[in-house]
C-alpha positions as CSV (number, residue, x, y, z in Angstrom):
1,X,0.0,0.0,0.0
2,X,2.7,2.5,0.9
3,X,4.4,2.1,-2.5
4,X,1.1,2.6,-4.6
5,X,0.3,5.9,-2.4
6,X,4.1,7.1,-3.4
7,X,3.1,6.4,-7.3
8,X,0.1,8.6,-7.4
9,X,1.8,11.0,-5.7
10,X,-10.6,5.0,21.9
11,X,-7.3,6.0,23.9
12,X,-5.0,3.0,24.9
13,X,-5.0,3.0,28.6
14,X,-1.3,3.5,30.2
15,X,0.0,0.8,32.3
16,X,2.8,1.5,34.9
17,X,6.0,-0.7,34.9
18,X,5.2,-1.2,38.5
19,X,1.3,-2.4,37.5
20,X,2.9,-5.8,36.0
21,X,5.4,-8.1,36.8
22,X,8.3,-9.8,34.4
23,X,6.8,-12.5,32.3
24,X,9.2,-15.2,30.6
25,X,9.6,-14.3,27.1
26,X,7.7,-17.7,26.1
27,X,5.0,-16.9,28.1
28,X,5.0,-13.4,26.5
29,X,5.5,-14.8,22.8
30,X,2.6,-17.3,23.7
31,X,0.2,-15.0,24.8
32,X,0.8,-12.7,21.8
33,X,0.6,-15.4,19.2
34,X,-3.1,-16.2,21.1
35,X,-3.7,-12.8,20.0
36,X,-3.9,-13.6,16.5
37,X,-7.2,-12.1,14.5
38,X,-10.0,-15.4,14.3
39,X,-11.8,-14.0,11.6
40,X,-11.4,-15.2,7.7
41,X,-12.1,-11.5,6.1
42,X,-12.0,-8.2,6.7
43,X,-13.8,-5.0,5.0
44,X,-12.4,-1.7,6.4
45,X,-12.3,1.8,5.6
46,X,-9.0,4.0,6.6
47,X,-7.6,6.8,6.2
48,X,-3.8,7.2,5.1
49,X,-1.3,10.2,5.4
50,X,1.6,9.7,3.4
51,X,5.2,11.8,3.7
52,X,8.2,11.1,2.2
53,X,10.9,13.7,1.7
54,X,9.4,14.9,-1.9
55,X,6.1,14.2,-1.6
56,X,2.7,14.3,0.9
57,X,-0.3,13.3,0.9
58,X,-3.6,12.4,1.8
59,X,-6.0,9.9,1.2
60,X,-8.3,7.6,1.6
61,X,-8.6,3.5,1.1
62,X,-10.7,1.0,1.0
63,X,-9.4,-2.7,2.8
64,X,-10.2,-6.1,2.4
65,X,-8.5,-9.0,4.0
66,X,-9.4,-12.8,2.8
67,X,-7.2,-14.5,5.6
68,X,-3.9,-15.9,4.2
69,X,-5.3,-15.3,0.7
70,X,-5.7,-11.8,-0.3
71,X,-4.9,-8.2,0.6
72,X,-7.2,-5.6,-1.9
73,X,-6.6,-1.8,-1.4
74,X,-8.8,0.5,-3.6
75,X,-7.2,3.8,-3.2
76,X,-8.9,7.2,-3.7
77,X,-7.9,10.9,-3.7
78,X,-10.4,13.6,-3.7
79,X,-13.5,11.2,-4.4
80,X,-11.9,9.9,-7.4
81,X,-9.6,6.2,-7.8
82,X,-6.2,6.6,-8.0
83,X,-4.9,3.4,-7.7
84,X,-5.9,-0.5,-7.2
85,X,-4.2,-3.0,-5.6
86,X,-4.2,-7.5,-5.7
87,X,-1.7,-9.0,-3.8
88,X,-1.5,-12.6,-2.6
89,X,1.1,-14.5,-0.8
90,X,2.4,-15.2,-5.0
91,X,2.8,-11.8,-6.4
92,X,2.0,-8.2,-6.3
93,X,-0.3,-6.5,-8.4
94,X,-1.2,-2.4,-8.7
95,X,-2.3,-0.2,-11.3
96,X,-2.2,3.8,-11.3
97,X,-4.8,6.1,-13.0
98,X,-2.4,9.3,-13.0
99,X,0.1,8.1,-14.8
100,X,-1.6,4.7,-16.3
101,X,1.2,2.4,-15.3
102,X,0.5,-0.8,-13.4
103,X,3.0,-3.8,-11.8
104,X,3.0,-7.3,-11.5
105,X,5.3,-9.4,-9.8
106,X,7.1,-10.5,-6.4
107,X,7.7,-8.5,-3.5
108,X,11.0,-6.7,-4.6
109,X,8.8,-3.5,-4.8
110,X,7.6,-3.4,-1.3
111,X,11.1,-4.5,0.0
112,X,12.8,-1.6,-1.6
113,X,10.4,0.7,-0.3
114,X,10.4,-0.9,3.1
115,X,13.8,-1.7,3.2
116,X,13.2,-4.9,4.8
117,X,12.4,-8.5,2.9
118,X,8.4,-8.7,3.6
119,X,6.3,-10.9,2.0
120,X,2.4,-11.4,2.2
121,X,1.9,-12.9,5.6
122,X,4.2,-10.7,7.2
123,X,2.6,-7.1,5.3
124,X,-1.1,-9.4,6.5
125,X,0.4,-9.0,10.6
126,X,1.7,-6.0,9.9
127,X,-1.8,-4.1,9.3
128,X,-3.2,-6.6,11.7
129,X,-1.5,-5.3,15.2
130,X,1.0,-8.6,14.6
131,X,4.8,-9.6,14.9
132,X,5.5,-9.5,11.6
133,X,7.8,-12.8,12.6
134,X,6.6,-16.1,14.0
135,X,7.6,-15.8,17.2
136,X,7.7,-19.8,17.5
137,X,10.1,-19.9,15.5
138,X,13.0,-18.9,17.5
139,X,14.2,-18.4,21.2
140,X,13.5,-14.9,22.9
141,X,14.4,-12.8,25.8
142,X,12.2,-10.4,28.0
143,X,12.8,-7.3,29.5
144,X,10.4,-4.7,30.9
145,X,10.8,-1.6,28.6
146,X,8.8,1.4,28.6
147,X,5.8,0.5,29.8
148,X,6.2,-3.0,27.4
149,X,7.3,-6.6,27.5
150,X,10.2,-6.5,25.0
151,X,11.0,-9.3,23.2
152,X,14.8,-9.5,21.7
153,X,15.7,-12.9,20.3
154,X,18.4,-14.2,22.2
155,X,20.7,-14.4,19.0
156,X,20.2,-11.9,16.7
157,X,20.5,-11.8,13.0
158,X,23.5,-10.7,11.6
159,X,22.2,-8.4,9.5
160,X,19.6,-6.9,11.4
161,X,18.2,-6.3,14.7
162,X,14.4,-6.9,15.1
163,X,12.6,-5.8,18.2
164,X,9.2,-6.1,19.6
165,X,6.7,-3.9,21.9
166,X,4.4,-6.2,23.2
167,X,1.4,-4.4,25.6
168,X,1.1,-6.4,28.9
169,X,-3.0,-5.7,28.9
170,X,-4.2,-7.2,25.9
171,X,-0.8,-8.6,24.5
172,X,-1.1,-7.0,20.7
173,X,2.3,-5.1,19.8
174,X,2.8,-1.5,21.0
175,X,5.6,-1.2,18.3
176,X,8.3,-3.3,16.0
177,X,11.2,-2.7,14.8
178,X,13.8,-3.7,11.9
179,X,17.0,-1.9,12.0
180,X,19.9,-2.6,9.6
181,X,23.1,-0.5,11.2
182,X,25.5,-1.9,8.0
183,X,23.2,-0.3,5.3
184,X,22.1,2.7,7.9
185,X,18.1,1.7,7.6
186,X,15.6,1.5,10.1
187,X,11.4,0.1,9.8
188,X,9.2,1.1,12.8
189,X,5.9,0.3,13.1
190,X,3.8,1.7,16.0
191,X,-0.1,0.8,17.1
192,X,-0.8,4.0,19.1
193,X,-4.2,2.8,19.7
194,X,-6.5,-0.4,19.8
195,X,-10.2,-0.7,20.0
196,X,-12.8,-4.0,20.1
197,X,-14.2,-4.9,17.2
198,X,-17.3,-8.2,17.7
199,X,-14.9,-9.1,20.7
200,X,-11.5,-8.4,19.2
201,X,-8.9,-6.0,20.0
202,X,-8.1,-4.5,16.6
203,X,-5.6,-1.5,15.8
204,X,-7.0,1.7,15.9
205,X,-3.8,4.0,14.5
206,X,-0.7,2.7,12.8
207,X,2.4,5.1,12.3
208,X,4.8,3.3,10.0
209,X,8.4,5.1,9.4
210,X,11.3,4.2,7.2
211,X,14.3,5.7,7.1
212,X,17.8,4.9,4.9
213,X,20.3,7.4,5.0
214,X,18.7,11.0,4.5
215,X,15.9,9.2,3.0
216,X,12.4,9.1,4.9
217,X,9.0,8.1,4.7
218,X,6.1,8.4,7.5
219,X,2.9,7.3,7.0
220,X,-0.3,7.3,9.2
221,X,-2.9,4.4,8.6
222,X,-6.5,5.7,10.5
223,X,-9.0,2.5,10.4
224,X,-12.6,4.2,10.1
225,X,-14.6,1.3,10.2
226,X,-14.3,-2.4,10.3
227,X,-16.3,-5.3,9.5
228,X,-15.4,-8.8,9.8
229,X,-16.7,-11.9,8.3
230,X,-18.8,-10.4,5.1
231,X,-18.4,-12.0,1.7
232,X,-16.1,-9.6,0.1
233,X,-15.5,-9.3,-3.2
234,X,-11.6,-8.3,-4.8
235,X,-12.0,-7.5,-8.8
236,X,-8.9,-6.7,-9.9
237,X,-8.4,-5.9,-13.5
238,X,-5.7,-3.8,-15.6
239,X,-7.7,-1.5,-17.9
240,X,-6.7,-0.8,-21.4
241,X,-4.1,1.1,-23.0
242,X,-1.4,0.8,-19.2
243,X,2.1,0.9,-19.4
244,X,3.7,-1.9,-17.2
245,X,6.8,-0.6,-14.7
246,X,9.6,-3.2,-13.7
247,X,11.2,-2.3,-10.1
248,X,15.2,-3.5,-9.7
């Protein structure tokens, strides 16, 4: 989504440190993964503020999630589609009514724009309020940090450090992080607020920065509405006459 934006140019209650008591990062990673969204699609309206250092904007979008099949963003500025977007956990797909391109293929596009390798299940947590890595998969360490259970894997990668936020009230992330010191780039993500949705805690607010070098980009993601469990519908279908864009 943040990529397509660029081409077309409840309050969280506070808990004290004191309020909680250390938890073994298991118990922590457990408790999160339980956490996980039991719905199989999602309809949702948002709003999105986009900021890079050339461009900003605002705008709004229309979401649907088919659970571990599809993410659909229909994008509009100013009442009027800008862009339209298919991916799946196979490819990427967009198209762009300013400048009638569109793009199909992996997910090199999003991972030069993120600056981290994401692919669909990872961008699906990320909008979700998720660890955008299974936790299960490796071994962890916890620390009390800022009002947070932080979870650092007890080895880390050797090209990156990833870090994550988890809330000790309703155990969804407070924030992640991905930061690459060798090639100077950092990928926050940060749920300033969560609200219940048909008795589930859903994120409210998302601020999502990336930053390589001097390079930037900050965008805000507002969910308006959500709606869980409605046959949704995702056509998706280049029109006429586009000019197809190839990202190194």
């Amino acid at each position: 989504m943040l990529i397509f934006v660029a081409s077309c140019k409840s309050s969280k209650q506070v808990i004290r440190s004191e309020n909680f008591s250390k938890m073994s990062a298991r118990k922590v990673s457990k408790k999160h993964t339980a956490t996980l969204l039991d719905k199989q699609t999602i309809e949702a309206k948002l709003k999105v503020a986009y900021e890079d250092s050339r461009v900003r904007k605002r705008m709004s979008v229309k979401l649907k999630i088919v659970k571990d099949r599809v993410i659909w963003l229909n994008i509009t500025y100013a009442g009027f589609l800008v862009a339209r977007a298919k991916i799946t956990p196979e490819k990427v797909s967009y198209y762009e009514k300013i400048n009638k391109t569109f793009f199909e293929g992996n997910f090199t596009v999003l991972r030069n724009f993120l600056g981290s390798e994401v692919n669909f299940y990872q961008l699906q947590n990320l909008l979700l309020g998720q660890a955008i890595f299974d936790l299960k998969t490796q071994s962890y360490k916890s620390v009390i940090d800022n009002n947070a259970y932080l979870l650092e894997p007890s080895k880390q990668q050797a090209l990156f450090t990833v870090l994550f936020w988890i809330n000790p009230k309703h155990f969804k992330l407070d924030k992640q992080e991905i930061i690459s010191r060798k090639k100077n780039q950092l990928f926050q993500a940060q749920y300033k607020n969560y609200t219940v949705v048909e008795g589930e805690m859903f994120p409210k607010r998302i601020e999502l920065r990336a930053k390589q070098n001097k390079k930037y980009t900050h965008i805000v993601i507002e969910y308006r509405s959500v709606i869980f469990d409605k046959n949704v519908k995702t056509p998706y279908k280049v029109p006429r006459g586009y000019r197809r864009i190839i990202f190194k």
